[in-house]
C-alpha positions as CSV (number, residue, x, y, z in Angstrom):
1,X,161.7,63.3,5.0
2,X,158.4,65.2,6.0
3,X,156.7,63.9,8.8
4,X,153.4,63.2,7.0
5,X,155.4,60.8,4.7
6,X,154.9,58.3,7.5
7,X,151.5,58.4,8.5
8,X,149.5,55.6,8.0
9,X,146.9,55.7,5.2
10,X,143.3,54.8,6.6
11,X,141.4,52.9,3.5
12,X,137.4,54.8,3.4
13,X,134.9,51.3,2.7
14,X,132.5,51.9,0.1
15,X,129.0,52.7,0.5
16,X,127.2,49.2,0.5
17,X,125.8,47.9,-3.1
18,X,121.4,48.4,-2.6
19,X,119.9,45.3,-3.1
20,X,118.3,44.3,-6.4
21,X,115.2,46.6,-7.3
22,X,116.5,49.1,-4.9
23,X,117.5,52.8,-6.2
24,X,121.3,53.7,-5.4
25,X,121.0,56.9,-3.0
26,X,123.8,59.1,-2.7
27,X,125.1,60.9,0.4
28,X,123.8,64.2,1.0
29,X,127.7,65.9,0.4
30,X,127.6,64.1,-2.6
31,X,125.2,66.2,-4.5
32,X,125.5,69.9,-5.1
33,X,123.0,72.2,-5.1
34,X,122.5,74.6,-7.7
35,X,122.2,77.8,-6.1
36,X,123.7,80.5,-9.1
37,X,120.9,81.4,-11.2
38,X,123.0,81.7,-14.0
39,X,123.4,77.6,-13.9
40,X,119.7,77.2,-13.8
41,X,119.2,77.9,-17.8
42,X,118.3,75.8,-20.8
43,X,121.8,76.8,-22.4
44,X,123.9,76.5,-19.3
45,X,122.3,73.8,-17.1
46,X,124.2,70.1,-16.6
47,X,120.6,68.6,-16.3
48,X,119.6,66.7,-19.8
49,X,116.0,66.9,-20.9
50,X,113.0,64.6,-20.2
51,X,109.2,63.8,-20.1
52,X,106.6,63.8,-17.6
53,X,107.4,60.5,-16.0
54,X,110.6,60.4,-15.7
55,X,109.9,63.8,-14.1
56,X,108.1,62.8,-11.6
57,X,110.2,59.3,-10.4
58,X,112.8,62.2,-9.9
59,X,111.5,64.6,-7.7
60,X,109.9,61.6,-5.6
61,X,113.6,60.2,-5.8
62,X,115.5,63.3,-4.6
63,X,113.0,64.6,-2.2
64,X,112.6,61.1,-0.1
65,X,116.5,61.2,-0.6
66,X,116.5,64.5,1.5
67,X,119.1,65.9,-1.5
68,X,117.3,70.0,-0.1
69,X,116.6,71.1,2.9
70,X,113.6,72.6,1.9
71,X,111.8,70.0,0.1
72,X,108.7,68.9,1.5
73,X,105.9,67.1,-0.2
74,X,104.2,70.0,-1.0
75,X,107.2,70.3,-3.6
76,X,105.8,67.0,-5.0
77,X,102.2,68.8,-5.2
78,X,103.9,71.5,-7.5
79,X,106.0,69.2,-9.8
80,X,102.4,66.9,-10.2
81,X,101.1,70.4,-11.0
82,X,103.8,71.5,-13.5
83,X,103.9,68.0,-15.2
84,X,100.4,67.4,-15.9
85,X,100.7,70.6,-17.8
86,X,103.8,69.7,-19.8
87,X,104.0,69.6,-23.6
88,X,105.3,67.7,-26.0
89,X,108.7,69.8,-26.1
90,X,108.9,69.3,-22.1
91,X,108.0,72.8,-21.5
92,X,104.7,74.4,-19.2
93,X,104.2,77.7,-18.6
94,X,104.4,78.6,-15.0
95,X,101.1,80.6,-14.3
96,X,101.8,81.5,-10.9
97,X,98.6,83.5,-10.1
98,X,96.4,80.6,-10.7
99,X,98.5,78.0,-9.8
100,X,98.8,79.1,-6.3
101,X,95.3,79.9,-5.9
102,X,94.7,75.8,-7.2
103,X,97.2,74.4,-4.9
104,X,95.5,76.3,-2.2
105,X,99.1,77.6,-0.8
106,X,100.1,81.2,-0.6
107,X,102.4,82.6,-3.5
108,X,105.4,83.0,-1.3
109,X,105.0,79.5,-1.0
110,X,104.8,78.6,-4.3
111,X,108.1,80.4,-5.1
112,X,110.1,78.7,-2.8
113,X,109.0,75.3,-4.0
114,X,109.9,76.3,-7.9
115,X,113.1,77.4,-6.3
116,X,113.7,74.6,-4.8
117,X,113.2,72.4,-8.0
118,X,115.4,74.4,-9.4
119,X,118.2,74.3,-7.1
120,X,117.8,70.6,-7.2
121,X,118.2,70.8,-11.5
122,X,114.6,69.4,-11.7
123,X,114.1,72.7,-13.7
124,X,115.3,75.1,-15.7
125,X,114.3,78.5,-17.7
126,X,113.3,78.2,-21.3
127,X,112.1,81.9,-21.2
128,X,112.1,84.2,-18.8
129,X,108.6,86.6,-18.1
130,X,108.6,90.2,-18.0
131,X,105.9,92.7,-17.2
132,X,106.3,94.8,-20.3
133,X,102.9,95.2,-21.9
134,X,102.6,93.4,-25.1
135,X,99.0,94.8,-26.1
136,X,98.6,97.9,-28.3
137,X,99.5,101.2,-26.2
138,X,95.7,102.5,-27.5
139,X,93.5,99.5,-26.6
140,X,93.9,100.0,-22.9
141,X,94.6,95.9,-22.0
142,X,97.3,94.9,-20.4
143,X,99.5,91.5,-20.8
144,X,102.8,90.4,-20.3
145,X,104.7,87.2,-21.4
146,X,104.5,84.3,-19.2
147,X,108.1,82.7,-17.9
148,X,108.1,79.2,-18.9
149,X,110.2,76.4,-17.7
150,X,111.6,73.1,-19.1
151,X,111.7,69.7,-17.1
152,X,115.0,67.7,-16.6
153,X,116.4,65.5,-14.3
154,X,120.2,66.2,-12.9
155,X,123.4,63.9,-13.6
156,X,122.8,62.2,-9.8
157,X,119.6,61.1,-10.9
158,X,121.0,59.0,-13.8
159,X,123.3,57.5,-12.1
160,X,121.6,56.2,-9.1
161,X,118.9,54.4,-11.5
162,X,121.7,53.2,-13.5
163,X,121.4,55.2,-17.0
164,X,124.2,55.3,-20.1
165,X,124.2,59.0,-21.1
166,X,125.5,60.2,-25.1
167,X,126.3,64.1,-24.5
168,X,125.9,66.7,-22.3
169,X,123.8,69.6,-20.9
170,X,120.4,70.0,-21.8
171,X,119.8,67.9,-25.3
172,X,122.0,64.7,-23.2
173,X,120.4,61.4,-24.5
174,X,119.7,58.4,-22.5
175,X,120.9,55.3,-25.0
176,X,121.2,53.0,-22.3
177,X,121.5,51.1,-18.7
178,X,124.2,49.6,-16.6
179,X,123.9,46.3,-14.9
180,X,122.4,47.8,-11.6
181,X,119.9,50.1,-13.9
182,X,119.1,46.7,-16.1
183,X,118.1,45.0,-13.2
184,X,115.9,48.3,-12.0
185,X,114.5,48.9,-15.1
186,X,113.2,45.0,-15.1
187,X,112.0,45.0,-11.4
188,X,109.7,48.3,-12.4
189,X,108.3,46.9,-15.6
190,X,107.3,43.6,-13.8
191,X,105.8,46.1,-10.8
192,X,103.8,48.0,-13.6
193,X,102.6,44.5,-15.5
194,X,101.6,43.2,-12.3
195,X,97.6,43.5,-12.0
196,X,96.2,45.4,-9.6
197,X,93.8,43.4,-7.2
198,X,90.4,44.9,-5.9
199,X,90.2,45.2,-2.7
200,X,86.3,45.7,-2.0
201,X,84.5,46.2,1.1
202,X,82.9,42.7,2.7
203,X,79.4,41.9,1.9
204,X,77.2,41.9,4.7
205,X,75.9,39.0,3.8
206,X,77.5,35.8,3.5
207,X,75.0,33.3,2.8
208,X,74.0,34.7,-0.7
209,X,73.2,32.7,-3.1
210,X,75.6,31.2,-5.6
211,X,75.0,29.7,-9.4
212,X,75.8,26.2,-9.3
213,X,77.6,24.5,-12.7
214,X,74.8,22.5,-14.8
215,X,77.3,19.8,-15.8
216,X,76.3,17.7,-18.4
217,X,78.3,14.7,-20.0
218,X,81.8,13.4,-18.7
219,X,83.7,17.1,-19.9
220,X,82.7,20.5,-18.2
221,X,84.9,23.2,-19.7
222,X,82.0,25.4,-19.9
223,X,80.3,24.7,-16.8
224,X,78.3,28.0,-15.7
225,X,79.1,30.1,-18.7
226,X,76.4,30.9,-20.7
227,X,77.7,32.2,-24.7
228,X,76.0,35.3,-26.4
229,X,73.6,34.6,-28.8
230,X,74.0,36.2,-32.3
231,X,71.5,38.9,-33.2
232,X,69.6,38.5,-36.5
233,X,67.7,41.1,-38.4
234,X,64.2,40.4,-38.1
235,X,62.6,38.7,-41.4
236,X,61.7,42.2,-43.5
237,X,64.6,43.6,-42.9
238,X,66.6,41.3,-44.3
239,X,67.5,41.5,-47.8
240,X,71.0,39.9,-50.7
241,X,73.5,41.9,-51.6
242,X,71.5,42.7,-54.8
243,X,68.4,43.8,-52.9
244,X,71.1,46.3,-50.4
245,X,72.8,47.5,-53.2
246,X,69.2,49.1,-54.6
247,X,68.0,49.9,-51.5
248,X,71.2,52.1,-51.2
249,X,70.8,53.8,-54.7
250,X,67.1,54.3,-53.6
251,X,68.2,56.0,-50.1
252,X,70.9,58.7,-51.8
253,X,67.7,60.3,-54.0
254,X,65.7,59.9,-50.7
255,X,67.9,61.7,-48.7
256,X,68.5,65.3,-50.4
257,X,64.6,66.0,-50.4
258,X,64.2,65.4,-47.0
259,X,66.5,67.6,-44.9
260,X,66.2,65.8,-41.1
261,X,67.4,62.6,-42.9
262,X,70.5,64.1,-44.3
263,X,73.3,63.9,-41.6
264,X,72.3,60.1,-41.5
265,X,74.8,57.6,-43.4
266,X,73.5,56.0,-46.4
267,X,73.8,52.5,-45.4
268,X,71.8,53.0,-41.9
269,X,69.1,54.9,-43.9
270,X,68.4,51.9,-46.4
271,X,68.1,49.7,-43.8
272,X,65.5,52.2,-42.0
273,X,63.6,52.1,-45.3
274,X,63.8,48.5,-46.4
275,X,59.9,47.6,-45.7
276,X,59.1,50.4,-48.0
277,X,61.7,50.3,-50.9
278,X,61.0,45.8,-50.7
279,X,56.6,46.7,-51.0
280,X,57.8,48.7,-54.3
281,X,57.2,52.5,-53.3
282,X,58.9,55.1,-55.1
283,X,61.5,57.5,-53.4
284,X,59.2,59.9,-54.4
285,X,56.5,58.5,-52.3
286,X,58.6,57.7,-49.4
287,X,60.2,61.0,-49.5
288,X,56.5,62.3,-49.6
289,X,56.1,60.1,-46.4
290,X,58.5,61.5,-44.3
291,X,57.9,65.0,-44.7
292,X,54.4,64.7,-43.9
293,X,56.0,63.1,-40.4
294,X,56.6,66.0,-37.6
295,X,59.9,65.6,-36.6
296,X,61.3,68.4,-34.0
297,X,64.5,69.8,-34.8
298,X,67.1,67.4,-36.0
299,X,67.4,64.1,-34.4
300,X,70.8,62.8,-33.7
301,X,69.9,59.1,-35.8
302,X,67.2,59.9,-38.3
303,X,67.4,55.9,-38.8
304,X,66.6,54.9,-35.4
305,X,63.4,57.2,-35.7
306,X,62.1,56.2,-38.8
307,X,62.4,52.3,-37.3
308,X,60.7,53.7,-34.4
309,X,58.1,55.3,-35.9
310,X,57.7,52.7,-38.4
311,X,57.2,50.2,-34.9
312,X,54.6,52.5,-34.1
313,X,52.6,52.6,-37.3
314,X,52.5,49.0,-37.6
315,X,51.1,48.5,-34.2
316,X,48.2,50.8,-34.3
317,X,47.3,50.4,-38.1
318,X,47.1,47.4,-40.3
319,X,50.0,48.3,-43.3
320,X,48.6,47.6,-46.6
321,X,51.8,47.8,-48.1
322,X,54.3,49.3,-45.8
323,X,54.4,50.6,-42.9
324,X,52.9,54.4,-42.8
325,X,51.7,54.3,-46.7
326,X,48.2,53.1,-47.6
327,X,46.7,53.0,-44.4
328,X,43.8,50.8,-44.1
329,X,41.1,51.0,-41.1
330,X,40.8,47.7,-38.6
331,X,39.2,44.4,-39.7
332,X,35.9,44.9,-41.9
333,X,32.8,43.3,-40.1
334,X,30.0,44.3,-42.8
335,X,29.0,42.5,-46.0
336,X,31.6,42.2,-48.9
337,X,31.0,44.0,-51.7
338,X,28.4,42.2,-54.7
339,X,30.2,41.9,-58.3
340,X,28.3,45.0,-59.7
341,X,29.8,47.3,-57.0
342,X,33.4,45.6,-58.2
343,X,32.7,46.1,-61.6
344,X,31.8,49.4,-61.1
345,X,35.3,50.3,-59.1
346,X,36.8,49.2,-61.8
347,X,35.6,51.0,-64.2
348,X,35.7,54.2,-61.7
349,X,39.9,53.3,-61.5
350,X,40.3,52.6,-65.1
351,X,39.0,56.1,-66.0
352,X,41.3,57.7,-63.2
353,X,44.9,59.2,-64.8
354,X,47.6,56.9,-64.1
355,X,49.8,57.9,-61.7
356,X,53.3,59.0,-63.1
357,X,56.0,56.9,-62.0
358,X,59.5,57.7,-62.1
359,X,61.7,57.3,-65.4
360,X,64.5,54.6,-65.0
361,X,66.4,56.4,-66.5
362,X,66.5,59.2,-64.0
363,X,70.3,60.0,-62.5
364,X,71.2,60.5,-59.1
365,X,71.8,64.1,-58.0
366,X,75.7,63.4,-57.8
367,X,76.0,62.4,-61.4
368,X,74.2,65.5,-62.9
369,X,76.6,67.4,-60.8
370,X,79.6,66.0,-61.7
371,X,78.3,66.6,-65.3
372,X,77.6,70.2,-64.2
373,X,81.0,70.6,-63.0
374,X,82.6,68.9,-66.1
375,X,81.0,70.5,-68.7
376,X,82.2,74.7,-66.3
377,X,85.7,73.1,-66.9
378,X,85.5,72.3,-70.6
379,X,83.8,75.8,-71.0
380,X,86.5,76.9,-69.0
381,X,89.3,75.9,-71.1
382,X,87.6,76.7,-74.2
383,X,87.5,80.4,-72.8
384,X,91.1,80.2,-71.8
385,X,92.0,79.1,-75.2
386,X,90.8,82.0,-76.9
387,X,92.6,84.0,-79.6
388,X,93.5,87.6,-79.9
389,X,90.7,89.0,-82.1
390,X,88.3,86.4,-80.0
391,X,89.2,88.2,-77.3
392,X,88.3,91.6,-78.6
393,X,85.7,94.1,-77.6
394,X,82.4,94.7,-79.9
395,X,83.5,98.1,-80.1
396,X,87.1,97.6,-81.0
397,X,85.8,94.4,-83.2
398,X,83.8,97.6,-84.9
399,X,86.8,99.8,-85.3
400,X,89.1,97.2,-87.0
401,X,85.4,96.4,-89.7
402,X,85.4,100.1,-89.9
403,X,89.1,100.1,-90.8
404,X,89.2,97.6,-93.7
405,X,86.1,99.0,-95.3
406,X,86.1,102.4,-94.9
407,X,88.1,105.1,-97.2
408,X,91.8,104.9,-97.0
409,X,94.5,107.8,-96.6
410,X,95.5,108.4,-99.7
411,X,91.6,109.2,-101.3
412,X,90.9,105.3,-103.0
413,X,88.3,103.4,-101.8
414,X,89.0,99.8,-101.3
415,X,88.7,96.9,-103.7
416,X,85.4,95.1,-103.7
417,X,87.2,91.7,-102.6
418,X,88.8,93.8,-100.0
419,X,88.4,90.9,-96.8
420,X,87.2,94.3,-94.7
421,X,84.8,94.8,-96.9
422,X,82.8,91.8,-97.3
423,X,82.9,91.5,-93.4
424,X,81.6,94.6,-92.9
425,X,79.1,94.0,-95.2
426,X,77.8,90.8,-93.2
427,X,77.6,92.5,-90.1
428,X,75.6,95.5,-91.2
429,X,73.4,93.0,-92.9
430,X,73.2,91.0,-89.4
431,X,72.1,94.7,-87.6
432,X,69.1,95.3,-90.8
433,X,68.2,92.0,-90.4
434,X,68.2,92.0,-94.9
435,X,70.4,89.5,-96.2
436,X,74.2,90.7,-97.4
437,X,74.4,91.8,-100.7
438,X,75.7,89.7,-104.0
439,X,79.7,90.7,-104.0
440,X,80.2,92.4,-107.0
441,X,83.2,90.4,-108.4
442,X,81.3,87.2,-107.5
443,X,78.5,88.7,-110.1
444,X,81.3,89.4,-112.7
445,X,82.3,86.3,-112.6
């Protein structure tokens, strides 16, 4: 018997359980670094794939767990750099001149920090960069591809926080937690969902003064709260459904003949207009209105200035029937007019030519285009459905007339009732402008 057959077997205790909430660490032997750069690609790695995150919980987790030698927190400034920049595939391009120049660290620097994420399977290459000019040899630029790297976390990772893993390599799937990760998982959700209290600085003063609750009867459940009061429209402005509904129809052949009112909706330019369109003006007389206003550019809510502006008008002038139409000077101090002076204004009036107001019957712009539109695809089809002679020529329409009434091969002329005939007959009739001639076995008969 060997000698070593009798040596007693010391028993190794197992590294203590972490408390609940607490991520499992491993021992430094425990995790092996990645150093062959042949391990460190999308197709060959052990790391699965994952999102921003979960990213970043990673690196914090292996570089307070001292997993590299090298890892610092400036490695945590370049994964915060390279996961803000992620996609949605888990991929960021790695832009080393400006990133370097952004982190304020030299490029040296930079590289030895991606190594390091990489020799702790924090990242891998999707696609490596090369310095091969991918511009056109005769424009005299110069660009090369970009190396571009995908985020993952390593195996150690998922099982210190307790994750079920389906597959391996990069396209691993995380489809669930073990009792230790279940009870992690929980104690970070209730951390997130916990509210975040402000901390401000101390007033200077501590004898400011407070609102005291106005309590009134024997319950207070709304003691020092004071409810927001509903806004009305003010009275002219308010109109029924009816009333809306016409203002609306009134607004859409407002708006095409004034252009700074056109990016405004429909609904919000009614409501602008109601005064006018309830005193019974025309859109024609509003529209009239509003271009004679000066109105700089395009405003951003044509509504909001015509209200304004309509606030204006009202304040300065006395609206006979709206505001801005049919101004009227300031309260009349002389004598009113006798009744021959009235009788003679209204003869003056009656004498004066109506003025011309809009048909009812008039259409919005929209329908007559939809009719316009209609009536290009009926004309359409009927030119699509076109037969073979339709679709003739004048000149070859002349040739085949020519053919059926002129002198055949053989030295006979044609019958009289020859179909050629008679429509070659009509159309050098239609050319004199003298009416066709009587067929001559018509007059026989």
């Amino acid at each position: 018997m060997m000698q070593h057959a009798r040596a007693p077997v010391q028993e190794v205790a197992e590294p203590p359980c972490p408390a609940p909430g607490q991520t499992r660490i491993p021992e430094k032997n425990s995790f092996i670094l990645i150093r062959d750069h042949a391990d460190q690609e999308v197709a060959t790695t052990a790391s699965r794939r994952t999102r921003r995150s979960e990213f970043l919980r990673a690196v914090t987790w292996a570089v307070e767990s001292g997993l590299h030698p090298r890892a610092s927190p400036t490695t945590l400034r370049v994964a915060h750099d390279l996961a803000h920049r992620l996609n949605a595939d888990g991929h960021v391009a790695y832009s080393r001149e400006p990133m370097w120049r952004r982190l304020s660290i030299s490029r040296r620097t930079l590289e030895r920090h991606v190594a390091v994420l990489r020799e702790l399977g924090l990242l891998v290459w999707a696609e490596h960069g090369s310095r091969t000019n991918t511009r056109p040899a005769d424009s005299g630029e110069w660009a090369g591809t970009a190396t571009i790297y995908a985020a993952v976390v390593p195996r150690a990772w998922d099982d210190a926080v307790g994750h079920r893993i389906r597959g391996g390599g990069y396209h691993a799937r995380h489809v669930g937690f073990t009792e230790h990760g279940r009870e992690l998982a929980i104690a970070d959700a209730r951390r997130r969902a916990r509210p975040h209290r402000r901390r401000d600085a101390p007033s200077r003063r501590t004898n400011h003064q407070r609102r005291t609750a106005q309590v009134e009867g024997k319950k207070n459940n709304t003691a020092g709260r004071s409810g927001r009061q509903p806004r009305h429209a003010p009275e002219h402005l308010r109109a029924t459904p009816q009333q809306a509904a016409c203002a609306v129809s009134i607004a859409a052949r407002i708006r095409p003949l004034v252009p700074w009112t056109q990016a405004e909706q429909l609904r919000r330019l009614a409501f602008a207009l109601r005064p006018w369109i309830n005193a019974g003006h025309s859109a024609e007389d509003i529209a009239a209105e509003l271009m004679a206003w000066w109105v700089p550019g395009r405003p951003a809510s044509p509504a909001a200035l015509i209200l304004a502006r309509s606030r204006e008008l009202a304040s300065t002038t006395v609206p006979a029937e709206g505001p801005g139409l049919d101004d009227v000077s300031p309260a009349v101090t002389g004598v009113p007019p006798n009744p021959a002076f009235r009788k003679a204004m209204r003869q003056l009036r009656a004498s004066l030519p109506g003025r011309v107001e809009p048909s009812a019957s008039e259409v919005p712009g929209f329908v007559i285009r939809d009719r316009i539109l209609a009536s290009l695809h009926q004309a359409e089809q009927a030119w699509r459905a076109r037969s073979a002679q339709e679709c003739a020529t004048f000149a070859e329409f002349e040739r085949i007339l020519d053919a059926g009434s002129g002198h055949r091969r053989d030295g006979h002329r044609p019958r009289a009732d020859t179909p050629g005939l008679k429509t070659a007959r009509h159309v050098r009739a239609f050319r004199t402008g003298c009416p066709p001639a009587p067929d001559a076995a018509a007059e026989d008969s």
